[in-house]
N, C-alpha and C positions, 0 to 999 in steps of 0.2 A: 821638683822633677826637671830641674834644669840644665840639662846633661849637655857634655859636649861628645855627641855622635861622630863613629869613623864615618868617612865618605860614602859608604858601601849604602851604610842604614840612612845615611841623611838622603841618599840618593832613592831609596827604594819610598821612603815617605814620602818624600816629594812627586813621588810618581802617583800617589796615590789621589784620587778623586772621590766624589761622594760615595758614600755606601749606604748603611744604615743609622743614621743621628741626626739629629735637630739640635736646637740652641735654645731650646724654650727654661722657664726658668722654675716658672710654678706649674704646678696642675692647673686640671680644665676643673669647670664645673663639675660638681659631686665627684671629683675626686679623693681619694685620702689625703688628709693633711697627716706632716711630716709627725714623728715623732719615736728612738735612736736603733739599729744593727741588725746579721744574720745570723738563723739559725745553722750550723754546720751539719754535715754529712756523715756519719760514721763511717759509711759503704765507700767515699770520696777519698782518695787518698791524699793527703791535699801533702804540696812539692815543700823543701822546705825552705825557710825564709832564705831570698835570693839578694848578693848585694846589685846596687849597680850595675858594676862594671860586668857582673854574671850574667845578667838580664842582658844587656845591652851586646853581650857577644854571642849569646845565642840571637836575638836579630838578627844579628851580621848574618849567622847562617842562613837566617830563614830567607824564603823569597818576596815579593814585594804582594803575591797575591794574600800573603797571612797578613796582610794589613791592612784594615779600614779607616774609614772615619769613624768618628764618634758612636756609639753605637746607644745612647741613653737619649732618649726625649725630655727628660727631666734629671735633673741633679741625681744621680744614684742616692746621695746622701739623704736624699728626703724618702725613697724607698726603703731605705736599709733603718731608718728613724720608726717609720711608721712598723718596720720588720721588729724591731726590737721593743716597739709596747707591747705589740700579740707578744711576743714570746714571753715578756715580764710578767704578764696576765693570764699565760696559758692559753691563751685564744688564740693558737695558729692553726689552718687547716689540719695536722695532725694531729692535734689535741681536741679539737671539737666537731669537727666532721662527722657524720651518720653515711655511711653506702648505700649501695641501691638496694641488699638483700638485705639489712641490717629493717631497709624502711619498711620494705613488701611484708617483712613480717610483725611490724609492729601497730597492732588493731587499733590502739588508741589515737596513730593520726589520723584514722579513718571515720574516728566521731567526732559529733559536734554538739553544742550547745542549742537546744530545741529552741529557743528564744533569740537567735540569730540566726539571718537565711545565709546559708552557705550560695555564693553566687559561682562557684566555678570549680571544680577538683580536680587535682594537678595530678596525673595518673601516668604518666610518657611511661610506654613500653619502646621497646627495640622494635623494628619493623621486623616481621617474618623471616624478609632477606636475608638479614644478617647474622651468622651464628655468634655467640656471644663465647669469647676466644681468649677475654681477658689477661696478661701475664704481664702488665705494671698496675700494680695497685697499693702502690704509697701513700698517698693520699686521697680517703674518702670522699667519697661524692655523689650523690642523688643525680636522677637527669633534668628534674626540675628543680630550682634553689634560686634563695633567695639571696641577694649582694648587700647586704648592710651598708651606707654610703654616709648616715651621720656621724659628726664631728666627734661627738663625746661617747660615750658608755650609753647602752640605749637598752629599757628592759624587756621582756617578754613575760607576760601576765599566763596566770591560769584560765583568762576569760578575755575577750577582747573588751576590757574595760580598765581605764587607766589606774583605775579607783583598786583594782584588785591585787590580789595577790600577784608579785613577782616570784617567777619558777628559777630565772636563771638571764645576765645582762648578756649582751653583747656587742662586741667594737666594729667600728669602720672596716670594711671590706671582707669580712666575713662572710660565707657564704652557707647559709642556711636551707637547711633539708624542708621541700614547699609541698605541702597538702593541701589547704584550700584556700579559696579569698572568700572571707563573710564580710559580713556588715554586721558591726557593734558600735560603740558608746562615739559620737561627733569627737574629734579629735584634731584639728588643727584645718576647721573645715571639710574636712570627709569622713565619712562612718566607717571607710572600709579596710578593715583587718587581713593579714593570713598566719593560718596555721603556720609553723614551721617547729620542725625539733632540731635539735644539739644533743654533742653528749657535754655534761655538765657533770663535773669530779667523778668521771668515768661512767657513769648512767648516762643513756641518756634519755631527755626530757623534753615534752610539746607542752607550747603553749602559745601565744598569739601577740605578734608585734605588729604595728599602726604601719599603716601607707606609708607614710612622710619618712620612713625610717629606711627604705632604701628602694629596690626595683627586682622585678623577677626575670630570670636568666634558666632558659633549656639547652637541651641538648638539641638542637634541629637534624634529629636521626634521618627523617623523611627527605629532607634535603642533602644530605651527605648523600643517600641509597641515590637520590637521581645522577649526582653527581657524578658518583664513581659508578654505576652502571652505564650511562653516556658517555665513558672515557673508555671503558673495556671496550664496548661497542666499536669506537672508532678505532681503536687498535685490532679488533677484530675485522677490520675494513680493511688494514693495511697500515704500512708505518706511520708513525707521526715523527716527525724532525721538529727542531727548534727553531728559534733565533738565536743568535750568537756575538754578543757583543760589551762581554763584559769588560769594565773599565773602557770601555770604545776602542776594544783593541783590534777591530774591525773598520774601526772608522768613525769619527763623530756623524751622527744623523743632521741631516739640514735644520736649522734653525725652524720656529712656527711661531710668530708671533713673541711677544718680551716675557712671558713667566717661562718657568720651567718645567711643566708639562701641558701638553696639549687640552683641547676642548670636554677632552673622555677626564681628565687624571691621569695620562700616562706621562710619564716623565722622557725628558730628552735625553737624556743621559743615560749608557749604557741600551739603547734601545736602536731599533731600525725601521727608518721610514716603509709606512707599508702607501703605497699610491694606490689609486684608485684604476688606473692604468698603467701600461708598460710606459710608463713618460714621465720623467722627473721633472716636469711642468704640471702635469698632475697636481692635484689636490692630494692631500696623504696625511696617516693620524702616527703614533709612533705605534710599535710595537716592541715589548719591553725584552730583554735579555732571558733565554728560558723558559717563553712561552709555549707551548705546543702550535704546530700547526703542518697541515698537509699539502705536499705538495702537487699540486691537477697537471702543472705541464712546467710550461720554460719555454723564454725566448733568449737571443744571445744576451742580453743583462740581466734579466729578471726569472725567480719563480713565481708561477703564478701560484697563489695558495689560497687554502681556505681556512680559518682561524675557526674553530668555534665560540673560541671565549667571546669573542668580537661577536660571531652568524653572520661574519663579511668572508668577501674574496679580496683580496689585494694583492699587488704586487711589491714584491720586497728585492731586492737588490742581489743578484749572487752572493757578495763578497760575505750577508749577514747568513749566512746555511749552509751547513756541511752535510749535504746531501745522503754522508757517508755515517751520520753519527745519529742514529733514528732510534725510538722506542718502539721494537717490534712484540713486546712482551710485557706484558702490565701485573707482577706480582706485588707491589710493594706502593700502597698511596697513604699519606699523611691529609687529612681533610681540617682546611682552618677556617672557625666561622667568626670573622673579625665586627659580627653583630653581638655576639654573645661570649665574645672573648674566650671561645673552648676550642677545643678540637679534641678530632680523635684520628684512630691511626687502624689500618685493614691489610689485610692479606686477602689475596685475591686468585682466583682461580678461575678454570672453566663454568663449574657450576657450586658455587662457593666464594662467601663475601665475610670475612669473619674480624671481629673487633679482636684487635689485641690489647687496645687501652683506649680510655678517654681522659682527658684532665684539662685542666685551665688552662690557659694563655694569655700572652699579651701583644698587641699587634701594634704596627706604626698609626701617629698619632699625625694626621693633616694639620700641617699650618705653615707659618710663613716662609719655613725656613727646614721644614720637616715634611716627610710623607707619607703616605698612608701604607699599606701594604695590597697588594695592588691586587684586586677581584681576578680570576682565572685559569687556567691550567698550566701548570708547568712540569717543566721535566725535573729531576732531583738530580741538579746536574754533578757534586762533588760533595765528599764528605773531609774535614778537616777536625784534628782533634782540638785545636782550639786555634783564633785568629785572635790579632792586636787589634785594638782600636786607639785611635790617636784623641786627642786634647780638639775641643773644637778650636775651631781659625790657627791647626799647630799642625806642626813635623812633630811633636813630642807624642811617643807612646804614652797613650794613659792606663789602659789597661787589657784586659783579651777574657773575650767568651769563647768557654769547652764547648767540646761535642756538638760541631756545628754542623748543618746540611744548607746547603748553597741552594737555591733555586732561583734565584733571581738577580740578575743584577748583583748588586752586594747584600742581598739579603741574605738571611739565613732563618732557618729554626735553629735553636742555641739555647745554651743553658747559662743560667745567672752569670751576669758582666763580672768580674772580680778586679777591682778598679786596686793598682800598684798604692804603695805607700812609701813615704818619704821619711825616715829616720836617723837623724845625727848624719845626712849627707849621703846615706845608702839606701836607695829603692828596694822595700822591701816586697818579696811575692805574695796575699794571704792566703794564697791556697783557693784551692775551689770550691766556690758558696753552693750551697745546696736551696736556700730558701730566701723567696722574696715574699710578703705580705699580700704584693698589692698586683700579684700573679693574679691572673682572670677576672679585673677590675674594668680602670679601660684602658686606653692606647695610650701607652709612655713609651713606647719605643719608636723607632723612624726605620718602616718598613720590614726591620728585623722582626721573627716570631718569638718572643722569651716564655720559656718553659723551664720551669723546674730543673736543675739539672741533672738530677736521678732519671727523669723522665729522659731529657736531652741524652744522656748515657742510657739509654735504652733505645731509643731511637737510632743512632748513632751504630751502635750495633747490630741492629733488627735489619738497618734497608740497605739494600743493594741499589745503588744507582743507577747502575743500568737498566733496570727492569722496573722504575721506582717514579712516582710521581706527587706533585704536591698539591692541591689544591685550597682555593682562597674561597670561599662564599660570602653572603652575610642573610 
């Protein structure tokens, strides 16, 4: 992919600064190991194979904001690996997944074996609050589930005992439908089992897979309801405005010490010093690009605001707040819980909170060179139908995620990276990936949200920006 770019495109990459990517090379602990490709989209129209010189002169047109860094925490190639055993095996989320009604009515995950004490049953209702409004449901899903995290093929017994009968195996990063935790037969130092079922050659089947086989993942419905009720609230208070500073096109923030973000985790970049006083001598943390926050007054340099994410007051700079660009109207919140790698997505009203989807995700992965996806409130500041991402330490476009929604910085929610290819001298396009394996495992990405991108194309259409917000938990 080693192209010799017009001025226009070498100029606009060059402009460009961190966004969403890291440089890491392997996975964290219990993550999936690699192993080959994507499932594709039918509903996706994917563009057709593009040369070079084609690709390369539609950049020319685009502007320099459709271009980021890197937007992968890890080698794409080792998620599209691990994509392409499930699908060889049929073990993709769409093929063995149970939903939430499929579980509520199936009596046998609600027995147990009289000879093993059931120590906890996994039952997540929706909270009262929220009406259940659902309208993406492509891929099934329980609100409690289990993540399969071992290396190999791992089985599921008719009893929690190793010795027993296998009902049905399953692989790495799987995510299985959770009914209870017992205790059965010692097993790699712990007795303790959980129910979970699958469907298996179209049935589907419970049966009990060992501790050591992976970890349990919910929905934190409860947490979401406080969330986006304490954000209506505040809008029902009065506007909330941002920060505004993406690519530092406001201004780089004063340096803080030699890492690259502050004492909290916020980053330098793209962000604005918030002081603790009207005095840029002041002590001050950052304040990221897109954040919500209200503004109490003003002096000639400064607003003074109150952040909730933070439950501080600080002072932030005029030049980072457009005083004039506020969310006075809160229909439209995406809620991401970067502890449980899920999120879900609401419509909002005066007296009415209503789910239109829930599913996986994947959020930025902390480390040396990578960042997390940053805990908070933000505005949903732009939608783009899809951006570039360049080659790490490059000007070279490496490839571009569909159906993006900006909220931070150079973050985005976005659907499956579709990383270009290189054949006989011509860049070719593959079209838009519909499926990644190791979607709502954990953090392979750097800040950005990766969603499915049927989902991402649902989203993408569903929210209005201006009335629209995003929000980070865990």
């Amino acid at each position: 992919m080693h192209a010799k770019k017009s001025g226009l495109v070498l100029a606009v990459l060059l402009s460009v600064l961190t966004a969403c990517s890291s440089r890491n090379a392997v996975p964290p602990d219990k993550s999936p190991v690699p192993a080959p490709r994507q499932e594709t989209r039918e509903e996706l129209t994917s563009p057709a194979p593009a040369k070079r010189q084609q690709i390369e002169d539609n950049l020319a047109k685009s502007d320099e904001d459709a271009v980021e860094e890197n937007i992968n925490g890890f080698d794409l190639g080792d998620d599209e690996s691990i994509t392409q055993k499930a699908e060889s095996l049929l073990m993709t989320q769409i093929n063995t997944a149970v939903d939430q009604k499929e579980i509520a009515q199936l009596a046998e995950a609600k027995s147990g074996s009289p000879e093993n004490e059931i120590v906890l049953l996994y039952e997540k209702q929706l909270p009262a609050a929220i009406t259940y409004a659902v309208q993406y449901e492509k891929y099934n899903l329980t609100y409690d589930y289990f993540l399969v995290t071992g290396e190999e093929e791992i089985p599921v017994y008719e009893n929690p005992d190793p010795g027993d009968k296998v009902v049905c195996t399953t692989m790495n990063s799987e995510k299985l439908a959770l009914h209870q935790k017992v205790t059965g037969k010692t097993l790699e130092n712990s007795d303790i089992w959980y129910k979970v079922s699958c469907r298996h050659d179209g049935n589907i089947v419970s049966g009990y897979i060992h501790s050591s086989a992976g970890i349990t993942r919910t929905f934190q419905f409860d947490k979401m309801l406080e969330a986006l009720q304490k954000l209506q609230q505040q809008v029902a208070d009065g506007k909330l405005n941002h920060v505004s500073n993406y690519k530092n096109v406001n201004g780089a923030p004063p340096s803080k010490g030699e890492g690259a973000t502050d004492e909290h985790g916020m980053r330098i970049y793209q962000s604005a010093p918030g002081y603790l006083k009207a005095d840029t001598q002041s002590d001050f943390r950052y304040v990221p690009d897109g954040m919500l926050v209200r503004i109490l007054d003003e002096t000639e340099d400064f607003y003074h605001v109150h952040i909730e994410s933070f439950g501080q007051e600080l002072f932030i700079p005029k030049n980072y707040i457009d005083p004039g660009d506020a969310l006075t109207q809160l229909t439209y919140a995406v809620v991401i819980d970067r502890s449980q790698q899920n999120q879900a997505a609401f419509e909002l009203s005066d007296n009415e909170i209503r789910m239109v989807s829930y599913t996986l995700a994947t959020t930025g992965l902390k480390g040396p060179s990578s960042f997390e996806t940053p805990l908070g409130t933000y505005k949903a500041l732009e939608k783009k139908d899809r951006f570039h991402y360049l080659k790490d330490g490059s000007d070279e476009i490496a490839g571009y995620a569909p159906f993006a929604i900006r909220f931070c910085g150079g973050a985005y929610v976005h659907g499956v990276p579709a990383a270009y290819e290189e054949k006989d001298g011509e860049l070719i396009d593959p079209g838009i990936k519909e499926y990644l394996h190791t979607i709502g495992t954990f953090p392979r990405s750097h800040m950005c949200v990766r969603n499915f991108s049927s989902h991402a194309e649902f989203l993408y259409n569903w929210l209005k920006p201006e009335n629209g917000a995003v929000i980070v938990i865990e």
